[in-house]
N, C-alpha and C positions, 0 to 999 in steps of 0.2 A: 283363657283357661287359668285356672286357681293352680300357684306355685308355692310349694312347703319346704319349710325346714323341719328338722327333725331334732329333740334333744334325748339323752337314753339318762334318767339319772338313778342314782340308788340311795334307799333309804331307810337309818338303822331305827328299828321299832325302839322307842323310848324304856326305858329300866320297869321292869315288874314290881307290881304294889301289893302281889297276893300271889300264892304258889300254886294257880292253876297257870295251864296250860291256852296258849290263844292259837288259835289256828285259823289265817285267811288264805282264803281257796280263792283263784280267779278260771274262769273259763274261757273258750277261747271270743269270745264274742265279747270279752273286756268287764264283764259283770264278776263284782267281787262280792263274797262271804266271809261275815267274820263269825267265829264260833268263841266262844267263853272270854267276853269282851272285857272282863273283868281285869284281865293283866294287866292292857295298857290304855283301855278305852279307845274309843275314836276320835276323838277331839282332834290330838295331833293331824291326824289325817284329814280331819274338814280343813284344817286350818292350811296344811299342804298344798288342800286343791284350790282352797282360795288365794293362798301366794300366788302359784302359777297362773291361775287364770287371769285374775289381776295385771300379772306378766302379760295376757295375749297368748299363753299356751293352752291347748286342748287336751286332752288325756285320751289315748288313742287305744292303751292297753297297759295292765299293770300286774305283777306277778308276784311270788313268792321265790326268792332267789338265795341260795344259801346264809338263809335267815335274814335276810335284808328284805325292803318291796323294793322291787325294779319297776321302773316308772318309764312309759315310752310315751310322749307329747310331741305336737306339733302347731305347729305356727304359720298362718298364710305369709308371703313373701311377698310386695308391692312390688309393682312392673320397675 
């Protein structure tokens, strides 16, 4: 049987380049939206999930948390 660890990390969306507004929505099924991607782009964020995953972390589920993304991943545990 497959053993996990868990990490919870948070993370602050990078400085505005234009004075719209961005807005990512996640749902509970871990699927995120982004809305007027103009602020901060995605980049940062592909670049996120490639760190981690790199790492051996999975992304399990990710939110929108008083202006931060909260990030919940996990990683299998060898016997």
């Amino acid at each position: 049987m497959a053993r996990w660890k868990y990490q919870v990390t948070l993370h602050q969306f990078p400085e505005t380049p234009c004075d719209e507004m961005e807005v990512i929505e996640c749902d509970q099924a871990g699927g995120c939206f982004v809305h007027d991607a103009c602020r901060v782009g995605t980049g940062w964020l592909e670049d996120l999930f490639h760190q981690k995953g790199n790492e051996g972390w999975e992304l399990v589920q990710s939110g929108y948390h008083h202006q931060k993304l909260l990030c919940i991943w996990k990683k299998e545990v060898g016997d």
